[in-house]
C-alpha positions in Angstrom: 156.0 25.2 62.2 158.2 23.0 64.1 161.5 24.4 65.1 164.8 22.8 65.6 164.7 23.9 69.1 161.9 22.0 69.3 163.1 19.0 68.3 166.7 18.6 69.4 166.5 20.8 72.7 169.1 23.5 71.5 169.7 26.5 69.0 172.3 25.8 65.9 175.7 26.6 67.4 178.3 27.7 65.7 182.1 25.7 65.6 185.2 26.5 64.0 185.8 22.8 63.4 183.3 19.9 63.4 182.1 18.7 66.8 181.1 14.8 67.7 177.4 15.0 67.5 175.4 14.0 70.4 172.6 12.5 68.2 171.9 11.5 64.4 170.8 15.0 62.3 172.3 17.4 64.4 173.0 20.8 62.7 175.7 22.9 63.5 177.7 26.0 61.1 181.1 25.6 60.4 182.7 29.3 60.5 185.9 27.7 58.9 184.2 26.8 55.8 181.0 28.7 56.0 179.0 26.1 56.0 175.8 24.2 57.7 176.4 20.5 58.4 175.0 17.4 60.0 175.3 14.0 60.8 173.7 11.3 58.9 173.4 7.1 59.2 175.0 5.0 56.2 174.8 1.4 55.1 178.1 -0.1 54.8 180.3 -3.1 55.2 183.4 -3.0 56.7 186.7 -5.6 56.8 186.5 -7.7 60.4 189.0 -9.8 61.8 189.3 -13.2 59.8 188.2 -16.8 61.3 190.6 -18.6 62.8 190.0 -21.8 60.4 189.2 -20.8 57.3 185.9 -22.7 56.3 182.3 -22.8 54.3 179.0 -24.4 54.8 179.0 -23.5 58.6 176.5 -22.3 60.8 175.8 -18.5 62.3 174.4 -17.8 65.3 174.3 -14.2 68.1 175.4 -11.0 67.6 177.8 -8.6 65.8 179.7 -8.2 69.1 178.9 -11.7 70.6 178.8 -14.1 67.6 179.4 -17.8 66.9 180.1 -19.4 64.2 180.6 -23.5 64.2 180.9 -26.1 61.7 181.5 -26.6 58.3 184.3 -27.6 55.7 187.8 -27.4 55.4 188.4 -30.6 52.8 186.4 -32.5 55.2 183.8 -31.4 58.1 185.3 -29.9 61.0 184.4 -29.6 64.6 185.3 -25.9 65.0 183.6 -23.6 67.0 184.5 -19.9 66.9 183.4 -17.0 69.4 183.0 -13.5 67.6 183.6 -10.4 70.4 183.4 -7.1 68.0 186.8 -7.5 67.5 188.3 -10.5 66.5 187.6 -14.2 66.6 188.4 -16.7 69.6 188.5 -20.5 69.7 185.3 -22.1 71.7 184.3 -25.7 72.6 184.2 -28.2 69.5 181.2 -29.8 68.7 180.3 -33.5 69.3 179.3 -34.0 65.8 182.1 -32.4 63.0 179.7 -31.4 60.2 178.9 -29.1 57.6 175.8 -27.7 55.8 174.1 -27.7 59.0 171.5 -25.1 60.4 172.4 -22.9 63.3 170.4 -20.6 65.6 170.4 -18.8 69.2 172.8 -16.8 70.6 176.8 -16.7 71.7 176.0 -18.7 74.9 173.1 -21.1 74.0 173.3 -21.6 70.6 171.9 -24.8 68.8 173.3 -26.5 65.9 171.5 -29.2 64.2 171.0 -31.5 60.8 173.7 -31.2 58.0 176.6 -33.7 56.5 179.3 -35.9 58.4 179.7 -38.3 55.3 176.3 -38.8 55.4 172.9 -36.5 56.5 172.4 -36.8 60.4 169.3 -35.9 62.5 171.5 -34.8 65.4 171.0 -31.5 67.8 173.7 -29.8 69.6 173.5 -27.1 72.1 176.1 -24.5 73.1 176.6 -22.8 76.5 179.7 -20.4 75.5 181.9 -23.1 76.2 180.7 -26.6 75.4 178.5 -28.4 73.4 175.9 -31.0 74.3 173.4 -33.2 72.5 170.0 -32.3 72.3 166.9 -34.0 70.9 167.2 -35.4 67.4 165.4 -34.5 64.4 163.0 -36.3 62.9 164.2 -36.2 59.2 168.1 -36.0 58.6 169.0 -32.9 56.1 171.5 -31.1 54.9 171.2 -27.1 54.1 168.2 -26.7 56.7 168.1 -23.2 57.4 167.5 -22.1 61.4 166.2 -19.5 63.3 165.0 -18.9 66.8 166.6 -19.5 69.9 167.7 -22.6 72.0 164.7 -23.3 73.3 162.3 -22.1 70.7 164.4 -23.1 67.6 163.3 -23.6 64.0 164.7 -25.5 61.2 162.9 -26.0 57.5 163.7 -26.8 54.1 167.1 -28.2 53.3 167.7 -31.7 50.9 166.9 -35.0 52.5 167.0 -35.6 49.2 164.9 -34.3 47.4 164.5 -30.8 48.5 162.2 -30.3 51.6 159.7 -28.6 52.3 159.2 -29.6 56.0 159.3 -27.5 58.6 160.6 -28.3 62.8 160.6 -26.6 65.7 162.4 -27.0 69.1 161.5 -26.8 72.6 164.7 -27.0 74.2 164.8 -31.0 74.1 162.6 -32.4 71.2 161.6 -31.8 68.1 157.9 -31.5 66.6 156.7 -31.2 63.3 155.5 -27.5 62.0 153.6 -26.1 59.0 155.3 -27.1 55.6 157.1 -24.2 53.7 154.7 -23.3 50.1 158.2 -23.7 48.1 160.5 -27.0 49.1 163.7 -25.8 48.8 167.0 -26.0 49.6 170.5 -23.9 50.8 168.1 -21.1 51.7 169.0 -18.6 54.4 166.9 -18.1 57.8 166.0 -15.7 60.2 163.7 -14.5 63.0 162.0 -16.5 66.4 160.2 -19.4 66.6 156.5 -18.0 66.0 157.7 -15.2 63.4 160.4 -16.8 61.1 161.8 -15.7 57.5 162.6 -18.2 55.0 164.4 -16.5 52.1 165.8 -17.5 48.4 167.5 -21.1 47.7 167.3 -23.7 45.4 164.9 -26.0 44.3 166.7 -27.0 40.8 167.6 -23.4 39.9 168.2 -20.4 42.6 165.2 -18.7 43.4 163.5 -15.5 45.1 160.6 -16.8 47.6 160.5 -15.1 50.6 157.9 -16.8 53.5 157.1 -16.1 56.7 156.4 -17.9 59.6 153.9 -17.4 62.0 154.5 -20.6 64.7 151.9 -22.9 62.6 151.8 -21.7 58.9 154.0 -19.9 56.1 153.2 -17.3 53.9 154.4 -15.9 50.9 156.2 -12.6 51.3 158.0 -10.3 48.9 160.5 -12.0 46.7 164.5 -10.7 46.7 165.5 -9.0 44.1 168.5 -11.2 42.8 167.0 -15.2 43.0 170.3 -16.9 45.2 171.3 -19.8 46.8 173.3 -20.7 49.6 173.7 -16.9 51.4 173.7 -15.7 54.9 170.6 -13.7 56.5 170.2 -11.9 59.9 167.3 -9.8 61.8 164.0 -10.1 62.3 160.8 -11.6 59.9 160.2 -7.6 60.0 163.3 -6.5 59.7 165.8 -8.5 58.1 169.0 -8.9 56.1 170.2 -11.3 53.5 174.0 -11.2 51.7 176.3 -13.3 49.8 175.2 -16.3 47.9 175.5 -17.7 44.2 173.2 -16.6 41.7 175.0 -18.1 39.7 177.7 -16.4 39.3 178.5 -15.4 43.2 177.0 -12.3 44.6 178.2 -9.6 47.4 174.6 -8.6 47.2 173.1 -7.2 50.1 168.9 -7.0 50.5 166.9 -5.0 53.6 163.3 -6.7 54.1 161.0 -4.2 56.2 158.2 -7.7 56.4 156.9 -6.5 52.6 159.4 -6.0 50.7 163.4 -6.1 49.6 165.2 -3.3 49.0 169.0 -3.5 47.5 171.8 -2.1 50.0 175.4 -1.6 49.8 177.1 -4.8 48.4 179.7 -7.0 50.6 183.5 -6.3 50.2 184.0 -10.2 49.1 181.6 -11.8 46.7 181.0 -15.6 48.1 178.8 -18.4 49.3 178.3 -21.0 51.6 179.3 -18.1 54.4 178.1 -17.6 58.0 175.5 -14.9 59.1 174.8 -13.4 63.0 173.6 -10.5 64.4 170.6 -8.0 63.3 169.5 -5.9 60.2 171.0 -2.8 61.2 174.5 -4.4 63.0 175.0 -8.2 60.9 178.0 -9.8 60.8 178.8 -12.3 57.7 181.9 -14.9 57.9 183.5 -17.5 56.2 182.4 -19.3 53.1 183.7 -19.7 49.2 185.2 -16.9 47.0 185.2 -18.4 43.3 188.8 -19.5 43.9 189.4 -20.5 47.6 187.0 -21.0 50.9 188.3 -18.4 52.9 188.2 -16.9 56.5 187.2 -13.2 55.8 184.5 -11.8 57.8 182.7 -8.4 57.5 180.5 -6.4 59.1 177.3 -4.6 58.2 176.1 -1.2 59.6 173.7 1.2 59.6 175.0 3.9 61.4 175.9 7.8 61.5 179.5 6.6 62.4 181.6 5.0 59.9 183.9 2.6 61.3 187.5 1.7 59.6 188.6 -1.5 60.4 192.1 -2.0 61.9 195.0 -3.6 59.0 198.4 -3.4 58.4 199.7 -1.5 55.8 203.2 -1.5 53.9 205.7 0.9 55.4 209.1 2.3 53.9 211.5 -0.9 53.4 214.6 -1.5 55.2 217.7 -0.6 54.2 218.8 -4.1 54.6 217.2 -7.2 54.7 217.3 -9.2 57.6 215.6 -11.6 59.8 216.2 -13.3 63.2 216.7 -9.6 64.3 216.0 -7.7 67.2 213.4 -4.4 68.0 212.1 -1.8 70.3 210.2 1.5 70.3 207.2 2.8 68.9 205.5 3.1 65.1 206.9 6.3 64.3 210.4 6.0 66.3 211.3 2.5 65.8 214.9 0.7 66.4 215.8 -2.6 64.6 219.3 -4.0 65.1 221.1 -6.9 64.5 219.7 -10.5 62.6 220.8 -12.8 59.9 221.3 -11.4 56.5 220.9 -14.4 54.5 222.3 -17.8 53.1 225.2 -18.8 54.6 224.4 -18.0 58.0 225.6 -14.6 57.9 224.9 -12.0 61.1 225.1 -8.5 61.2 225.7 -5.6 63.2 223.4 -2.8 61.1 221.4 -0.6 63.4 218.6 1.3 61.6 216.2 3.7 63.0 212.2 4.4 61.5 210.7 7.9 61.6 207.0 6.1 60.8 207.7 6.6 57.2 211.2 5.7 56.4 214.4 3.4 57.6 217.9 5.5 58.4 221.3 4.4 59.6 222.1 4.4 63.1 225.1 3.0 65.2 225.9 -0.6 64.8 226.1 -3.3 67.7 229.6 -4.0 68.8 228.8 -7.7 68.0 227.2 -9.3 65.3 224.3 -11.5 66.4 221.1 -12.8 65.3 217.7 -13.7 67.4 219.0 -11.1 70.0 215.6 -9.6 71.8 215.0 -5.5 71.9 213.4 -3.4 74.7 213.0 0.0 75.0 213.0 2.9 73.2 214.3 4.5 69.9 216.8 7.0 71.9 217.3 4.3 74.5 217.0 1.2 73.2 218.0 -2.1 74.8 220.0 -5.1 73.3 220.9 -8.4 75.0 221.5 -12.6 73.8 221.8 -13.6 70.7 223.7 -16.1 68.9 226.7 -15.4 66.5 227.9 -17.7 63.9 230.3 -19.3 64.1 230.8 -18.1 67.9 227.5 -19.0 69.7 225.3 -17.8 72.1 225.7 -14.4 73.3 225.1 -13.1 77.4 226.3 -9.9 76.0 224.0 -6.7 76.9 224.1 -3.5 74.8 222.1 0.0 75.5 221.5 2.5 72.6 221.1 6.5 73.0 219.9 7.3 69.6 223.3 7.6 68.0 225.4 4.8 69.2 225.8 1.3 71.8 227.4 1.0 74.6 228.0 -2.2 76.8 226.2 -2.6 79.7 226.1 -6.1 82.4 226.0 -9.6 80.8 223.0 -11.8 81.0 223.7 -14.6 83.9 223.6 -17.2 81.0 224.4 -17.3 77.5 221.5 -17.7 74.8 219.0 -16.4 72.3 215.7 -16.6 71.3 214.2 -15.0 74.8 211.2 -13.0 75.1 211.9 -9.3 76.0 209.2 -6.4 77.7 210.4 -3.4 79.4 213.0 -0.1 78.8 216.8 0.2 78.9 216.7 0.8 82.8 214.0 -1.7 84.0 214.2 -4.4 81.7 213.0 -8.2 81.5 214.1 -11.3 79.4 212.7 -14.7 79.5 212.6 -17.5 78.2 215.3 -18.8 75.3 217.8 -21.4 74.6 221.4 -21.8 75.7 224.5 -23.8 76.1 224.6 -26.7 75.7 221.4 -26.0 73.9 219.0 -26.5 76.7 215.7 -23.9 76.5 215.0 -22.5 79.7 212.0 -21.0 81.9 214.4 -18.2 83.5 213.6 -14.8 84.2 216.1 -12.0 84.2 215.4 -8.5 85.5 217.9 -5.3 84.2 218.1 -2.3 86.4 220.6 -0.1 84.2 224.0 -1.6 85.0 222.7 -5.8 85.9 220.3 -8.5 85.3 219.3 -10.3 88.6 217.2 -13.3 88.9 213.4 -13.0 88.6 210.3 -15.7 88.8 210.5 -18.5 86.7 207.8 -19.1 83.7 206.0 -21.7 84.2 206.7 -23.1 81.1 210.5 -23.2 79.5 210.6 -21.9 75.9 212.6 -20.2 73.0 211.7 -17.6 70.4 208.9 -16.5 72.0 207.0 -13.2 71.9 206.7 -10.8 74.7 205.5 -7.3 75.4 204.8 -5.2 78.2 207.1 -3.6 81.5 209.4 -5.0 83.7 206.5 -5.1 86.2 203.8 -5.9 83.9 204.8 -7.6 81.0 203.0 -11.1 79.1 204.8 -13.8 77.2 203.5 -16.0 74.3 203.7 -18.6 72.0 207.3 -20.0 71.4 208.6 -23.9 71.2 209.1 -25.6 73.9 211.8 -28.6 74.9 212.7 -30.8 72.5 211.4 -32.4 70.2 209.9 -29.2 69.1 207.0 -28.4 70.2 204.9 -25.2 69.5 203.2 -22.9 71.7 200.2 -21.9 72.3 200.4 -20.6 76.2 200.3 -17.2 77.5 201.8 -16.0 81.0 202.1 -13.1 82.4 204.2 -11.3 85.2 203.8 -9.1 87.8 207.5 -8.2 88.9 208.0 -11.2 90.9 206.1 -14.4 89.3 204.5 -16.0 85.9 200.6 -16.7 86.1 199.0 -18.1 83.4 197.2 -16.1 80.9 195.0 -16.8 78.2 196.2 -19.2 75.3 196.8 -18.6 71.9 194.3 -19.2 68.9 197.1 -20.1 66.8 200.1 -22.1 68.4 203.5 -20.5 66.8 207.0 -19.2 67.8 209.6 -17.1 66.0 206.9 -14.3 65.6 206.7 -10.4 66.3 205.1 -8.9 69.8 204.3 -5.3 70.6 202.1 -3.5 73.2 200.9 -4.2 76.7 200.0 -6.8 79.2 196.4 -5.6 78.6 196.7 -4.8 75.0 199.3 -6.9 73.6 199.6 -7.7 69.6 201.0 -11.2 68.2 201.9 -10.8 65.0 202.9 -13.4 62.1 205.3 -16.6 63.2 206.4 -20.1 62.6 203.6 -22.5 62.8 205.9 -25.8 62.4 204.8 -26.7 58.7 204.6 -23.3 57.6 204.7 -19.5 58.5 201.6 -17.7 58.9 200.7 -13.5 58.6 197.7 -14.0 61.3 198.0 -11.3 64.0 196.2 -12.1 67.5 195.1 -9.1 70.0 195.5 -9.3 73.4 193.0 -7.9 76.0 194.5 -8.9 79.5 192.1 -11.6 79.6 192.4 -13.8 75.8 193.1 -13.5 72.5 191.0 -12.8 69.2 192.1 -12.6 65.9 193.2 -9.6 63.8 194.0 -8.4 60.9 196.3 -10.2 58.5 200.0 -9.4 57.0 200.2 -8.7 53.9 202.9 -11.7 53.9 203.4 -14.4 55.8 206.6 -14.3 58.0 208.8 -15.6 60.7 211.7 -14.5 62.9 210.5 -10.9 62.2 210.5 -8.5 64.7 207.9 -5.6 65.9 207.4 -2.6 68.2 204.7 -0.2 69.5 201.2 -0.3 70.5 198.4 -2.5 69.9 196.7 0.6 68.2 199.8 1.8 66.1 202.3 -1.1 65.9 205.1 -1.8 64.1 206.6 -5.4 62.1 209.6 -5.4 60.1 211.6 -8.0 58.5 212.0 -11.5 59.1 211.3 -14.0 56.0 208.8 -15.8 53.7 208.7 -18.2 51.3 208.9 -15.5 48.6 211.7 -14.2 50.7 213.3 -17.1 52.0 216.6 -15.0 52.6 215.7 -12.2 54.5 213.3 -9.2 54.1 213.3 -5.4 54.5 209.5 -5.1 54.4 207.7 -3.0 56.9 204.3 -2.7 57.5 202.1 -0.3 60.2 199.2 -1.5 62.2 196.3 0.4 62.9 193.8 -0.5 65.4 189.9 -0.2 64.5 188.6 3.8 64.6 185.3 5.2 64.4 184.1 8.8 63.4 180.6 10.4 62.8 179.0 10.9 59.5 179.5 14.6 59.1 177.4 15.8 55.8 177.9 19.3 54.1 174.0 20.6 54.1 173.4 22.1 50.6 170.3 23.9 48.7 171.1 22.2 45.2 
């Protein structure tokens, strides 16, 4: 008989606490419990970070960690094209063509987009190079809800309504399309999968949803085995041999999730949000599904799919212990679980406030107030040295005046050289930075100020002047974002960044705002909620030293809120929304995206 030695190269060890595994179904004995374990794969979706535009009838193509997504409908076809990394979304090059209901296929950098609606059904080809979009070869018959698979230069598009429903079949070459072998079952809003010369064509409509599954093998389809729940317009991913199809409407909608091993469908852990019309990428084992229509909204959520012996849990905010007053406009520094807010507006009239509170990472306490009221005053620092400085006081005005906490009280320290609020702020109490912000005789500025303990001294000048913008980072390495610029106002979407003597410019923005909450790094930098101009928002951004992706959202949308921490374990707090249009004392906790193994309890029952 076959030992374990045999098989995994080493005895069962014994741990007093579980170990990471090296591989899938290693054994080990816990002493602690007195008991055998292992490590075993899963199926499961998990939350990812949202799309940038909300949207349905789009197009997937690449990867779980390098996906696209372009395309599709808004209350009219968009142009959009999105970039996937692992982690959160990022804007790429718009397409010539906007569109929806179109087919997609290829990968991150050389995808192909091609049919679907403008106002009307277009034959057009577009292909993607990570950054721009060209036109390639038309098609021969304009459609909408084709369904795509293959690459860029070996691409494949069938079924979809010309109208009627279609049964025809093309493939690509990298510049033209030729005509292939027709599908058994015309058909429509079906979902696609696998190359050029073995493609899956799964479920759709005809005039009701159905189940046919065919395969392609470069000249003619087949019938394969049907899906267990008949849908239409759902999001597949994988191979002809190894596939994955989700979402859809039955009718009703369906988080359904089928596994085809090239004979037959098996059912596997449902999606977290029942839709259609939604975006698929990526394989059967690591698929990513985006976008599309809930039963009440089209939405931006994505997901993604793994079978793995690690179970991820996605990173999202979660409500904290309130305030003990509610504020906005106000100022903060330190860390999730030793946090400092001060100062801000406490409502309607224009009221300010000195109040000083402290978070231990599960609940707000009194501290020592400011010797000045002021509101959009900017925070570095820590919790037991915390640092205060601008602002604006009503009636009074702007503020130069600097303050330094030590965990029980502040105490003045050296004026700014210029009245004014709104700056950005990055550093600690003894090596601090502000930037950026508005003053007398309400002019917004691009200047830099350094703090060594006791005086601010000139620094570079960013290269673009704004006001209530965020910022994050040390006095030697610190990044600055979003904010409005001269008037008339103008949002932001730029990003610069400093290295102790000048700005350079960073990457931009997904989502233009000011008036929003920063914490973090330079290389790991968080933007969270803000001021879009017509609205306020809850999207957070994540910073990796390079550009930003999306993450995941408030529970509220807010502006003039403040924030502290890391990118893994920050902090936001305050600030105001439309349900609280006075002030708020809501808190809520990030957590960043963590991974453990799959450790099972072996049993004899």
């Amino acid at each position: 008989m076959t030992t374990y030695k045999e098989i995994f190269g080493k005895y069962v060890k014994n741990y007093s606490s579980d170990p990471t595994a090296d591989i899938e179904g290693q054994i080990w004995y816990n002493t602690t419990s007195g008991t055998f374990k292992s490590v075993l794969a899963t199926a499961a979706w998990s939350s990812g970070s949202p799309l940038i535009t909300a949207r349905n009838l789009l197009a997937g193509a690449g990867t779980q960690t390098a996906g696209l997504g372009f395309g599709g409908n808004t209350t009219a076809a968009v142009a959009n094209t999105e970039e996937y990394s692992g982690s959160g979304w990022a804007g790429g090059g718009n397409m010539g063509t906007a569109r929806y209901g179109l087919g997609g296929a290829g990968t991150q950098t050389a995808g192909l987009g091609f049919g679907g609606v403008t106002t009307v059904r277009v034959v057009s080809t577009e292909e993607y190079d990570g950054s721009a979009w060209t036109s390639g070869g038309n098609m021969g018959t304009a459609r909408s809800g084709p369904a795509g698979a293959g690459t860029q230069t070996a691409g494949l598009g069938f079924g979809g309504s010309v109208p009627p429903v279609s049964n025809a079949t093309e493939e690509y070459d990298g510049s033209a399309w030729t005509a292939g072998g027709n599908l058994n079952t015309a058909r429509q809003s079906l979902a696609g999968c696998g190359i050029q010369t073995a493609g899956l064509a799964i479920a759709g409509e005809t005039t009701v949803s159905v189940s046919n599954t065919e395969e392609y093998d470069g000249s003619t389809w087949t019938v394969g085995g049907s899906v267990n729940t008949a849908r239409r317009d759902l999001a597949a991913a994988g191979l002809q041999t190894a596939a994955i199809a989700f979402g859809g409407n039955i009718p009703p909608l369906s988080a359904a999730t089928e596994l085809y091993n090239g004979t037959s469908w098996t059912n596997s852990t449902s999606m977290g949000t029942t839709r259609r019309f939604l975006g698929g990428a990526g394989s059967q084992t690591a698929a990513l599904g985006f976008g599309g229509s809930t039963a009440t909204a089209i939405t931006a959520v994505t997901e993604e799919f793994n079978f793995a012996s690690t179970i991820i849990t996605a990173a999202a905010w979660a409500s904290g212990g309130n305030m003990g007053t509610a504020r906005r406009n106000l100022g903060g520094a330190g860390t999730q679980t030793a946090g400092l807010g001060f100062g801000g507006n406490i409502g309607t009239p224009n009221t300010t406030t000195v109040a000083t509170e402290e978070y231990n990472g599960s609940s707000w306490s009194g501290g020592g107030n400011l010797s000045q009221t002021r509101e959009a005053i900017t925070g570095a620092g820590t919790q037991t040295a915390g640092l205060g400085f601008g602002g604006y006081h009503h009636p009074g005005g702007f503020r130069a005046n600097t303050e330094e906490y030590d965990g029980t009280s502040w105490s003045p320290g050296g004026n700014l050289s210029t009245a004014k609020n709104g700056l950005g702020g990055a550093g600690t109490q003894t090596a601090g930075l502000g930037f950026g912000g508005i003053g007398t005789p309400n002019v917004v500025t691009n200047v830099t100020e350094e703090y060594d303990g006791s005086a601010w001294t000139a620094g570079g000048n960013l290269g673009t002047a704004r006001r209530f913008l965020g910022g994050a980072g040390t006095q030697t390495a610190a990044v600055g974002f979003g904010g409005n610029g001269v008037s008339p106002p103008n949002i932001q979407t730029a990003t610069e960044e400093y290295d102790g003597s000048a700005w350079t410019a960073g990457g931009s923005l997904n989502t233009a705002r000011d008036s929003l909450a920063s914490a973090g790094t330079q290389t790991a930098a968080l933007a969270i909620a803000g001021n879009l101009g017509p609205a306020n928002t809850a999207a957070t951004e994540q910073y990796d030293g390079t550009s930003w992706v999306t993450g995941a959202s408030l529970a509220a949308v807010k502006a003039e809120i403040a924030g502290c921490g890391l990118q893994t374990a920050g902090l936001a707090f305050g600030g105001w929304s439309t349900s609280q249009p006075s002030a708020s004392t809501a808190t809520e906790e990030f957590t960043g995206e963590t991974t453990a193994d799959n450790v099972k309890t072996i049993t004899t029952s």
